[in-house]
C-alpha positions in Angstrom: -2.4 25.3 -11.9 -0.6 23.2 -14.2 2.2 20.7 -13.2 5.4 20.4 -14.8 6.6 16.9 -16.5 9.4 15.4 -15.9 11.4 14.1 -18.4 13.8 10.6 -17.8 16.7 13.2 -17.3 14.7 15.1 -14.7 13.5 11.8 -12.6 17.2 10.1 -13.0 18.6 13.4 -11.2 15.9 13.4 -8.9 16.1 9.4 -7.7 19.7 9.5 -7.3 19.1 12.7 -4.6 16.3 10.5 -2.8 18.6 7.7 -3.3 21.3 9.2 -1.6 19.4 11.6 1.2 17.8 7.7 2.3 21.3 6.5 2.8 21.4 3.5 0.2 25.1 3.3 -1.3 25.2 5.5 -4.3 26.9 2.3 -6.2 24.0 0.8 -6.7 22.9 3.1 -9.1 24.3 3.3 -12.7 26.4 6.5 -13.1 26.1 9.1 -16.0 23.3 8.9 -17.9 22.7 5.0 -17.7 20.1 6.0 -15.0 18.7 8.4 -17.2 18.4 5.5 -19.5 16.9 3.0 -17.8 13.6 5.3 -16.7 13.4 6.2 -20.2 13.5 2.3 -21.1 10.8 1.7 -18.2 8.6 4.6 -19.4 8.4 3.2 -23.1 7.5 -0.3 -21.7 5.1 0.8 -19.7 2.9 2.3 -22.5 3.2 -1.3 -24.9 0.4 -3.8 -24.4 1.3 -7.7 -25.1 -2.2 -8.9 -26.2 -4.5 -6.9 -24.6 -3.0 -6.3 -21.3 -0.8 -3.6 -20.3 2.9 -4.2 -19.0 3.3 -4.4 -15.8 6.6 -5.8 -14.2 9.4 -5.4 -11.9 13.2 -4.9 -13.1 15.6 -5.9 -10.7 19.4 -3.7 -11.9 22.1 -5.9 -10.5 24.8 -8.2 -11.8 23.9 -12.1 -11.9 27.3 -12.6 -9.7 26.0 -10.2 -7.3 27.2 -11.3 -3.6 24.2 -9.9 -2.2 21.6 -11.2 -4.6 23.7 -14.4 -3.8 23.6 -13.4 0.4 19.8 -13.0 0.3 19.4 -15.9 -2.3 20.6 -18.8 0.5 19.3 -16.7 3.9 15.3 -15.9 2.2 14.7 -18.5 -0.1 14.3 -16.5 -3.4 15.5 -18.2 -6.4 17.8 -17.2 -9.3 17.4 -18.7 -13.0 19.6 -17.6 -15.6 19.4 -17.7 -19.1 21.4 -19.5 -22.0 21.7 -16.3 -23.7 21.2 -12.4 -22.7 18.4 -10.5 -24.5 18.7 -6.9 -25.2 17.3 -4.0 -22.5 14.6 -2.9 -24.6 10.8 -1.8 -24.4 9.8 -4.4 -26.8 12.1 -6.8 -24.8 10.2 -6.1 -22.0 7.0 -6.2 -23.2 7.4 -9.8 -24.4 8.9 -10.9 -21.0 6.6 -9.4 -18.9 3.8 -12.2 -19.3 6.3 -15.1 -17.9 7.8 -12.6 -15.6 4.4 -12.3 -13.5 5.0 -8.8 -11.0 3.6 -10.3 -8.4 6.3 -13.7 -8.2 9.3 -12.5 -10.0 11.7 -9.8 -11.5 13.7 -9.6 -14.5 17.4 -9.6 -14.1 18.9 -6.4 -16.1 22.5 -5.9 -16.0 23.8 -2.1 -16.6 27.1 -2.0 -18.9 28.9 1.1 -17.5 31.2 1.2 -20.1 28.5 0.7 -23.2 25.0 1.5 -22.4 24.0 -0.3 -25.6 25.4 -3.2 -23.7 22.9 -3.4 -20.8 21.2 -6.4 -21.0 18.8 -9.0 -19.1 20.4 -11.9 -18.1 17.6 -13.9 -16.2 14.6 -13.8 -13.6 14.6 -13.9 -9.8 11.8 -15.5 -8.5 10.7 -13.7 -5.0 7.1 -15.4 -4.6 4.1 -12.6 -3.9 4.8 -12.5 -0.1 6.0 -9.4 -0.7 2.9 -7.5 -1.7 1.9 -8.4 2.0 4.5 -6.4 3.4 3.7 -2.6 4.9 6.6 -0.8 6.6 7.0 -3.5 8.9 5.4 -7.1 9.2 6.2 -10.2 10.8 7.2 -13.2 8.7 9.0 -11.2 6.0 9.0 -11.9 2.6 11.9 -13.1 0.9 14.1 -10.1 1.2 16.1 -8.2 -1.7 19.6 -6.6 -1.9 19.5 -3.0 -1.0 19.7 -2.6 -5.5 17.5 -0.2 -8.0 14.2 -2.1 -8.6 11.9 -0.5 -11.1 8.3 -1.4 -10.6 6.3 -0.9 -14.4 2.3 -0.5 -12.9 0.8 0.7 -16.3 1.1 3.2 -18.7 3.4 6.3 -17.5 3.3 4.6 -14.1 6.8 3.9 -12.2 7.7 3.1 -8.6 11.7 3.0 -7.8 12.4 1.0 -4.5 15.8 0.2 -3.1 14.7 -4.0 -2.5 11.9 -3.7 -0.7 11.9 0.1 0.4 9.9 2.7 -2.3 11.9 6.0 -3.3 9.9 7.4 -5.8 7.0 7.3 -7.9 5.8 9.3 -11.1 2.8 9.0 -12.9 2.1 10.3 -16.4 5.4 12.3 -16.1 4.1 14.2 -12.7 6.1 13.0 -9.4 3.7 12.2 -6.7 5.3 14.3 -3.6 2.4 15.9 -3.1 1.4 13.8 -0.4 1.2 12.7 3.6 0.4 9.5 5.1 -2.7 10.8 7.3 -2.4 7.0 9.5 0.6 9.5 11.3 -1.7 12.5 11.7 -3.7 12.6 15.4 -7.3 13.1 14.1 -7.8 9.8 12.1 -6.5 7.5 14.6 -9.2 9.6 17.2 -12.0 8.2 15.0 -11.3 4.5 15.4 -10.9 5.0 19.6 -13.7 3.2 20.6 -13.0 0.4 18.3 -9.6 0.1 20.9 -11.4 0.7 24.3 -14.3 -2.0 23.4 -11.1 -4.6 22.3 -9.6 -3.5 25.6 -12.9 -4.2 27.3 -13.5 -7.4 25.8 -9.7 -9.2 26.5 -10.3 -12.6 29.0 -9.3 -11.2 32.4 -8.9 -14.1 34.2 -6.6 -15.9 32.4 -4.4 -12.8 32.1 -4.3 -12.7 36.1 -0.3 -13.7 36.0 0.4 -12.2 33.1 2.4 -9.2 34.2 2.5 -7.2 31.4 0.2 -4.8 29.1 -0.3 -3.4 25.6 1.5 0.1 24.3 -1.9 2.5 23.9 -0.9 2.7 20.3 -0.8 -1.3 19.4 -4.5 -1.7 18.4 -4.0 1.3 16.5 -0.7 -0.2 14.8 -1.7 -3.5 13.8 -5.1 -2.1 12.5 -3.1 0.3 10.3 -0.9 -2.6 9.1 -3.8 -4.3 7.9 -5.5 -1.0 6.3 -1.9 0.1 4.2 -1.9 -3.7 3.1 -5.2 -3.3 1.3 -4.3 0.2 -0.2 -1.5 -1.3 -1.5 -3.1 -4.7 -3.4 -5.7 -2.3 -4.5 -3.3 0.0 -6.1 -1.2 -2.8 -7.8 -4.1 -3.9 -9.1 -5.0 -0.9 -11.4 -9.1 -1.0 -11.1 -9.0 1.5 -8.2 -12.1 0.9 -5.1 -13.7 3.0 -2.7 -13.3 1.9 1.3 -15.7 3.8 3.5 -16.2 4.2 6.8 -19.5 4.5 8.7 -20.5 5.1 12.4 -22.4 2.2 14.2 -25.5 5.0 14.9 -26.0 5.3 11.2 -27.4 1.6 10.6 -30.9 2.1 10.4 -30.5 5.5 8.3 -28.1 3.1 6.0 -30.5 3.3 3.2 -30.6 7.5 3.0 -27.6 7.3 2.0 -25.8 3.9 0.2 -27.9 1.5 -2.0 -25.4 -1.6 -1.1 -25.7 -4.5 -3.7 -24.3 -6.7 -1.4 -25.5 -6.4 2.1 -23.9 -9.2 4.9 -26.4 -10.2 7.4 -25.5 -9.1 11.3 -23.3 -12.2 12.9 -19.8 -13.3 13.9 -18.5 -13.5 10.6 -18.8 -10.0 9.9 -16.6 -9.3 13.4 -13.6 -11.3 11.4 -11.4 -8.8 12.5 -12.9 -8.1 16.0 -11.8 -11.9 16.5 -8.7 -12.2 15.2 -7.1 -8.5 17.4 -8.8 -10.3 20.5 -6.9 -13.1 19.9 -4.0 -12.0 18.7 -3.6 -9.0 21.8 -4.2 -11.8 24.2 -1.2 -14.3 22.5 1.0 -11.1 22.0 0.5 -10.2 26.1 1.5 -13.9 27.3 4.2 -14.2 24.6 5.2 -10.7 26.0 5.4 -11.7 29.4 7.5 -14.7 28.9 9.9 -12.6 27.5 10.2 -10.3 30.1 8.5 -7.3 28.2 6.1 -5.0 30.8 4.4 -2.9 27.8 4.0 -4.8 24.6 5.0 -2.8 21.6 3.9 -3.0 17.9 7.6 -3.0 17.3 8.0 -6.0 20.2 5.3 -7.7 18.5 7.1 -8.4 15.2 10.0 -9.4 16.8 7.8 -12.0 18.5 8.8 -15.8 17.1 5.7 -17.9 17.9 3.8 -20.4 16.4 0.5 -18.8 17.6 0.7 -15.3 16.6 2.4 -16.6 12.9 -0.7 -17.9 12.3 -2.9 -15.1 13.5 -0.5 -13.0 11.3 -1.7 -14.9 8.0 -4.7 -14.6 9.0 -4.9 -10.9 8.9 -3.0 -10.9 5.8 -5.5 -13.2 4.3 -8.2 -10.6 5.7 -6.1 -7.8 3.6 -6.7 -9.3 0.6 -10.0 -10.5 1.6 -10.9 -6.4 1.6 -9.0 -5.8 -1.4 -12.1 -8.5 -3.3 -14.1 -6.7 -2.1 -13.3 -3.1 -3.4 -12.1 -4.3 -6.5 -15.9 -4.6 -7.3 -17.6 -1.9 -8.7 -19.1 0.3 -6.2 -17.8 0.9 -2.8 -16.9 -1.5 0.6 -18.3 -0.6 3.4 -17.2 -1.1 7.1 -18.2 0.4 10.7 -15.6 2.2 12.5 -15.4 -1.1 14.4 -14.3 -2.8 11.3 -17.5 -4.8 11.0 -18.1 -5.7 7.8 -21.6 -3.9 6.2 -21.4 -4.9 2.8 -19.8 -4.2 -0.5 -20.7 -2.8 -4.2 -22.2 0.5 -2.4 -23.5 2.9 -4.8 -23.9 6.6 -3.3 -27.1 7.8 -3.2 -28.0 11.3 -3.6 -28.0 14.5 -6.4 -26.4 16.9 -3.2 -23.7 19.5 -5.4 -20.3 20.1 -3.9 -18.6 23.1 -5.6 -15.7 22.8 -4.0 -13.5 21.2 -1.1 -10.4 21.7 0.6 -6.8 20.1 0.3 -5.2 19.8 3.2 -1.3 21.0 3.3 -0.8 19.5 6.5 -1.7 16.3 7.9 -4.1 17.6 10.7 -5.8 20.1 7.8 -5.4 23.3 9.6 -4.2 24.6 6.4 -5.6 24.1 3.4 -6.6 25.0 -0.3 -9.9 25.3 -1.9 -10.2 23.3 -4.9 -13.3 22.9 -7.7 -14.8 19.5 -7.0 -15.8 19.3 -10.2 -11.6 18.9 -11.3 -11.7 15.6 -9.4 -13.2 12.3 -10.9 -16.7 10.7 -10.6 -15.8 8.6 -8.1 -14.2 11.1 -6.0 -17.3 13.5 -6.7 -19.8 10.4 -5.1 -17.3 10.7 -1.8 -17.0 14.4 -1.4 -21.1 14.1 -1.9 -21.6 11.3 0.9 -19.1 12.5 3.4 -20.8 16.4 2.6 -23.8 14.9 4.2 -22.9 12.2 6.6 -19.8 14.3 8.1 -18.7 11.2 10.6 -17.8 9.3 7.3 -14.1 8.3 6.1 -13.5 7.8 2.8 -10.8 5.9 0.7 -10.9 6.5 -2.5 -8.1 4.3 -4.6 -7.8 5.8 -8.5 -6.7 3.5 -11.5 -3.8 5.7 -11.3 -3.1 4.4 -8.0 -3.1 7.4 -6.8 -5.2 7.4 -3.0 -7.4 10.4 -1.2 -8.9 10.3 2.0 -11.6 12.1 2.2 -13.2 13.9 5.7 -14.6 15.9 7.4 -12.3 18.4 9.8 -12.8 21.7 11.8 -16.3 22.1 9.4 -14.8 22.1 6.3 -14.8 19.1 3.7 -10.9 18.0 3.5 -9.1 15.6 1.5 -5.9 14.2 1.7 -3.9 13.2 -0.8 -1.8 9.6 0.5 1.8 9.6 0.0 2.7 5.9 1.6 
């Protein structure tokens, strides 16, 4: 079936309903048809090159007097420059600013002219640092913050993400509008798969020196903070634009390994490769005494970001710097590959096998008890490789992240191969 594009006059009515239905204040947004202009702006950056690199930047729409740029400028630490003289809101504009205006550290500065669109123009650069590309729905330690204003994130050709600060809106690739989507971490069978990864934590937490510690973890907190660090990853892999491959293999398959995967680098067996393992034991153990000297009897993910302590601030960085210590990893050709206790197997997996899949499902809801059938063949090669492993080792999970940015997971469910297209 063939999708519909969407024009900038389509996605500019379409944002402003989103905008509106999320309850951001419908001022922030330029009225008439200067929305409809500034996508359209956006989209013909975003298919320039300035050497040989594509564009890829973020476009901040807000007035250089703006008292909350100015609010979140003295409370977060971001910084403000502005320039001599305003430039013209142009693709070509963009293009050329895009290399000193990195994506990941800073955004350009465009303000919209209501009363002459030719008017709109970019009056400097607000410099945010890349703590923001560790963020997930909700982290400890923010990120310099941003004013609840339009931002326009430019990924690559045709590719756009709209966020009010922080929060994404909307997304459109090549013209189509990614809503067809769910975020399976809130469905009840992946979270099932991970369970013994929780109970042997749970199992392994030092007793005795919790004896007068009054207090214990939500059920859902291992799962939480595992998840945070999961959607981190997704999310540096997507910004990067080389797409990656995250699978996820049960313990019992170790000495059948070789049946399947041909890893190019394989990690010998010790500590190291339990990074993770380490870090939630310690972290869970901080979180419980922190948790009781505040009074709290069930420790909550939400609790736990709440939590101001010096101990659990640094076990914070250190999962962040574990997110983009996974994100290396599947930015190299082939695939990473990790037990469902988040032991690290190796990375640069190349799927084994000449097994045909015809076809699989796509799930319409997130625990797949509808779906379609699709032809496998429609997808791409590296989506083919995962619909061919997890065909044949059914307890597998796979990731798979498109240059697109666009993210599948791939499983097994009620005996049917099922993917799931991520909406985060």
């Amino acid at each position: 079936m063939t999708q519909r594009s969407f024009y900038p006059e389509d996605l500019s009515s379409i944002l402003r309903q989103r905008w509106q239905e999320a309850g951001h204040g419908a001022t922030a947004l330029p009225a008439g048809s200067g929305l409809e202009t500034l996508i359209d702006t956006a989209y013909q950056a975003s298919l320039l090159r300035e050497e040989d690199d594509p564009v890829r930047c973020r476009i901040l729409v807000a007035s250089p007097d703006d008292p909350e740029l100015e609010v979140v400028e003295k409370a977060d630490g971001l910084y403000v420059m502005h320039f001599d003289d305003r430039s013209e809101f142009s693709a070509h504009q963009i293009r050329k600013m895009a290399a000193a205006v990195g994506y990941y550290r800073s955004l350009i500065g465009v303000q919209f002219d209501v009363a002459e669109v030719r008017q709109t123009t970019i009056w400097g650069m607000i410099v945010t640092g890349a703590g923001w590309v560790s963020q997930t729905e909700a982290t400890v330690h923010d990120a310099a913050s941003l004013p609840c204003r339009l931002v326009i994130h430019i990924l690559g050709p045709g590719h756009l993400v709209f966020s009010a600060g922080l929060t994404r809106v909307m997304e459109t690739v090549g013209g189509q509008l990614l809503t067809e989507g769910f975020d399976p971490f809130r469905s009840k069978w992946l979270p099932k798969q991970f369970e013994s990864f929780r109970t042997t934590l749970l199992s392994k937490l030092d007793v005795n020196s919790l004896q007068d510690v009054k207090v214990k973890l939500c059920d859902s907190f291992v799962r939480d903070v595992a998840q945070s660090v999961v959607r981190r990853v997704l999310g540096l892999v997507r910004g990067r634009g080389h797409g990656g491959m995250l699978i996820y293999l049960n313990d019992a398959l170790d000495n059948r390994l070789d049946n399947w995967l041909r890893i190019r680098m394989r990690f010998k067996h010790a500590d190291a490769t339990n990074r993770f393992h380490q870090l939630m034991l310690r972290l869970m153990q901080r979180a419980m005494e922190v948790g009781a000297a505040n009074g709290i009897a069930e420790v909550r993910w939400k609790d736990f970001l709440q939590m101001h302590d010096a101990s659990l601030g640094k076990l914070h960085d250190s999962l962040v710097e574990f997110s983009h210590f996974l994100a290396d990893l599947m930015s190299v050709d082939g695939s990473l590959v990790l037990s469902r206790e988040f032991r690290l197997i190796g990375f640069g997996g190349e799927i084994l096998g000449d097994s045909h899949v015809s076809s699989i499902e796509r799930a319409i809801d997130l625990e797949a008890e509808n779906s379609v059938t699709e032809p496998a063949d429609s997808s791409g090669t590296r989506h083919r490789s995962a619909y061919r492993l997890v065909s044949s080792v059914q307890d597998a999970i796979v990731v798979v992240v498109s240059q697109d940015g666009a993210v599948r997971f791939v499983a097994h469910r009620g005996g049917r191969l099922v993917y799931w297209p991520y909406l985060p």
